[in-house]
C-alpha positions in Angstrom: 14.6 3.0 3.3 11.0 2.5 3.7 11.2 -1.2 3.0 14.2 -1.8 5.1 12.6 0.1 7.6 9.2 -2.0 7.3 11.4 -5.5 7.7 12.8 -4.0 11.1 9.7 -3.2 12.2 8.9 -7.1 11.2 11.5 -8.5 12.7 11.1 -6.9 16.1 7.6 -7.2 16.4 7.8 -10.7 15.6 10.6 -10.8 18.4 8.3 -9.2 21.0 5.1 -11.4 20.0 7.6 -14.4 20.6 8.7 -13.4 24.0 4.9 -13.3 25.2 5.3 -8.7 24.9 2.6 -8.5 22.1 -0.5 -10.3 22.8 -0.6 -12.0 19.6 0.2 -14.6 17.1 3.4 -13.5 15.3 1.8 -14.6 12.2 -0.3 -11.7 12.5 2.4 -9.7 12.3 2.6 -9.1 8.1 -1.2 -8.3 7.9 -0.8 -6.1 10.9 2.4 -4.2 9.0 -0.2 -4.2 5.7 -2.3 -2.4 7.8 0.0 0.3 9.5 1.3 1.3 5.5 -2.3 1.7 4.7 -2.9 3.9 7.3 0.1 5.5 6.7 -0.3 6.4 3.2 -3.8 7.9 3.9 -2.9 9.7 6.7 0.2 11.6 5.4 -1.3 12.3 2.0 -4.5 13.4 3.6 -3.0 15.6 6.0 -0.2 17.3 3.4 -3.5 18.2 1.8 -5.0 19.9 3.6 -1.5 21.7 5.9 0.8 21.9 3.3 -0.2 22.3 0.0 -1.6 25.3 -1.2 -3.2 25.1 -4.5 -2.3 27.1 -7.8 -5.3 30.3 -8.0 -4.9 29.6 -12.0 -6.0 26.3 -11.9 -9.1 25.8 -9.7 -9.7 22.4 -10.4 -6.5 21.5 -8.7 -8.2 20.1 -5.7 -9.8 17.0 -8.0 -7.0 15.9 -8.9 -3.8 16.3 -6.4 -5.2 14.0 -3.5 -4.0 11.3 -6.1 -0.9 12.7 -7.8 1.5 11.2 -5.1 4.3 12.1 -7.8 3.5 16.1 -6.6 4.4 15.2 -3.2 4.1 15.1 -0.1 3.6 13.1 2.6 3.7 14.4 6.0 4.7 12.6 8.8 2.2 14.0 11.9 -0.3 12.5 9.1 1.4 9.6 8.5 1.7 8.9 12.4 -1.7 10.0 12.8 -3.2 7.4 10.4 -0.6 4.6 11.8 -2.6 4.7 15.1 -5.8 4.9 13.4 -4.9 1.7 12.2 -3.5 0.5 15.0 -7.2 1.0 16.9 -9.0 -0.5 13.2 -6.6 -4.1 13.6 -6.4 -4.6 17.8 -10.7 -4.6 17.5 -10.6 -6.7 14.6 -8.4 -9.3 16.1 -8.8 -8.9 19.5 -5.6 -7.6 20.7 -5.4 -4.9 23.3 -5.0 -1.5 22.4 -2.2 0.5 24.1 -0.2 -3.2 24.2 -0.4 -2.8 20.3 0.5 0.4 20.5 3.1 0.3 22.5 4.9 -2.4 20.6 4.5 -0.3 17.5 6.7 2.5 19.4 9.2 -0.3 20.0 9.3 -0.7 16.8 8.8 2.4 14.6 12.5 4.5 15.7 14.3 2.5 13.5 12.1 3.5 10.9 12.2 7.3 11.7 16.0 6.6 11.5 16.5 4.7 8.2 13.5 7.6 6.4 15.5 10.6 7.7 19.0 8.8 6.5 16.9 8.4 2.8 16.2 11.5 3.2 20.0 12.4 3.6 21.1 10.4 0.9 18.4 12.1 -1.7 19.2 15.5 -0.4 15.8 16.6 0.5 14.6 18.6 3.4 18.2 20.2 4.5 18.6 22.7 7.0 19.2 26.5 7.2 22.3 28.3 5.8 24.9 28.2 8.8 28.5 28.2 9.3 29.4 25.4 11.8 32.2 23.5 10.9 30.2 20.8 9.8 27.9 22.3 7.1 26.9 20.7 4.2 26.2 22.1 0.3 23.7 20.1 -1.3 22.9 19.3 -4.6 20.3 21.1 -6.4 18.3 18.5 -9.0 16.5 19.1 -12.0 13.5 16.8 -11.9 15.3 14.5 -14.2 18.3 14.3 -11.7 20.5 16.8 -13.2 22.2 18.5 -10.9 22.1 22.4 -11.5 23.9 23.8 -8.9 24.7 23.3 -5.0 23.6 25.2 -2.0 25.3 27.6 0.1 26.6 25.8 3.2 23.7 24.4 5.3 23.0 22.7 8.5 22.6 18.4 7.6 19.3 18.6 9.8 18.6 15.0 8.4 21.1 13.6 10.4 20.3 15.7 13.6 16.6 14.0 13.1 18.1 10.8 12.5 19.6 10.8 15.3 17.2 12.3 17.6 14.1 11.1 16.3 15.2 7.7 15.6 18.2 6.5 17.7 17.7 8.6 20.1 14.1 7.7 20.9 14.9 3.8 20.5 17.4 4.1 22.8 14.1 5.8 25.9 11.6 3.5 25.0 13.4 0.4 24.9 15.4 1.1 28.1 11.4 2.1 29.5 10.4 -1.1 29.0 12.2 -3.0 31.8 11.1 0.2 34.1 7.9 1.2 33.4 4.8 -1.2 34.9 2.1 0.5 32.7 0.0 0.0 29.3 0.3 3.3 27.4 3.5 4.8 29.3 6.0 3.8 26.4 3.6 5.0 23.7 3.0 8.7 25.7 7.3 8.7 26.3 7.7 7.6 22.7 5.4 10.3 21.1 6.8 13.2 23.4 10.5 12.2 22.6 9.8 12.7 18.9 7.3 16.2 19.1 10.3 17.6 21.5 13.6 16.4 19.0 11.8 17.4 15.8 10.4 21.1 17.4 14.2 21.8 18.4 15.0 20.3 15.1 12.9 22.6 13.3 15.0 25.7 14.5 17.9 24.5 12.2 15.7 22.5 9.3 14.6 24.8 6.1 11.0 25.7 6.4 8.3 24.6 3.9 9.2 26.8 1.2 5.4 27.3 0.5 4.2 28.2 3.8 5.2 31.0 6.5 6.3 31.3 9.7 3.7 31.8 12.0 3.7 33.9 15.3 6.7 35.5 13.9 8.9 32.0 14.4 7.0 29.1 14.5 6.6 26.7 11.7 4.4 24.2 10.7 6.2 21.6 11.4 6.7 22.9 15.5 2.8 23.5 15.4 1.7 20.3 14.9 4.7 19.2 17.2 2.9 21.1 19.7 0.0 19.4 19.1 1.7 16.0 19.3 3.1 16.5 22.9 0.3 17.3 24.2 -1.2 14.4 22.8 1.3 12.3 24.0 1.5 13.8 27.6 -2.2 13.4 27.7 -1.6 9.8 27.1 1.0 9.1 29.8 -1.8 11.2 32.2 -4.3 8.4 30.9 -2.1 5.7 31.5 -1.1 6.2 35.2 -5.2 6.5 35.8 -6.0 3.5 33.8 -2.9 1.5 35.6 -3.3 -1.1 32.9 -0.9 -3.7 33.8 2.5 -3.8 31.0 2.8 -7.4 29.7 6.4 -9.4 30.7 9.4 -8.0 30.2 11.1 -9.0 26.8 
């Protein structure tokens, strides 16, 4: 799902660059995508690291060792997004291409992605919801680690889908129809970040929580924390884009 999702991404960034959206050469486009897994990779692993993993007390050397044991898990996606901009900033100075146009084509882009990881997700049975009893509650399979399946779950909420969805179609569906509307740098990036902290903090009312970590404040989990964090971030950026008033490249 990753690699279908990374040949969307392709194609419609290669589409924008072609209608004169993304201020560059649509050759650029692979070693751009190179960059944005990169950044990626480091960002999710680095920040599963050090939010959600919590290391064995037997085994105090854990810490030398799990940053690169990717077979462990996990990656998390604030992380993952985090280090995606990060790279986004590293390639637009190294090539010349301006910033929040970069970014913003990137939020064009990246939906279909959140959709087709959440349906992977879906498909391998990971990261279900709570036990409910709508009529539309799923058991899952329980797997040993070499696929055996030991048992199924009570009934439980398909929160992959709701996050597919919401995360993905769902926020395609804003930032593409922002993009004939909107006459500012930055504004689809702020509208794309906020659509995804708001869908995945409502999400995270029906998703199973990290069974290693808590709830904090009595309800709040991880997950709606750094959600939190993320629309502020992203408000913040549709603030800075109205000041700035950096003119938005033609309409594709």
């Amino acid at each position: 799902m990753y690699i279908l999702g990374f040949l969307a991404g392709r194609f419609i960034l290669r589409h924008l660059c072609r209608r004169g959206f993304l201020r560059m050469a649509a050759e650029k486009v692979d070693d751009f995508l190179v960059a944005l897994f990169i950044g990626m990779l480091i960002g999710a692993r680095t920040v599963y690291m050090l939010v959600y993993y919590r290391s064995s007390p037997e085994d105090p050397f854990i810490w030398w060792y799990t940053p690169f044991a990717v077979w462990e898990g996990g990656l998390a996606f604030h992380g993952g997004a985090l280090g995606m901009f990060l790279a986004v900033l590293f390639f637009a100075r190294r090539h010349g291409v301006p910033y929040w146009n970069l970014a913003d084509s990137l939020c064009l882009a990246a939906p279909v992605g959140l959709f087709l990881g959440r349906i992977g997700n879906f498909i391998n049975a990971e990261l279900y919801g709570r036990p409910t009893d709508v009529p539309w509650a799923m058991s899952f399979p329980i797997r040993d680690f070499d696929g055996t399946v030991l048992g199924w779950t009570e009934p439980r909420h398909p929160s992959q889908l709701y996050e597919a969805f919401g995360e993905g179609l769902l926020t395609l569906l804003l930032v593409w129809w922002l993009l004939r509307r909107v006459k500012h740098q930055g504004i689809i990036t702020g509208a794309g970040v906020c659509a995804y902290a708001v869908v995945r903090f409502l999400v995270e009312f029906f998703r199973e929580k990290d069974a290693q970590l808590g709830y904090y404040f009595g309800w709040m989990t991880m997950g709606q924390i750094l959600c939190a964090l993320m629309l502020a971030i992203g408000a913040a950026i549709l603030v800075y884009s109205r000041w700035r008033a950096m003119p938005i490249y033609p309409k594709v």
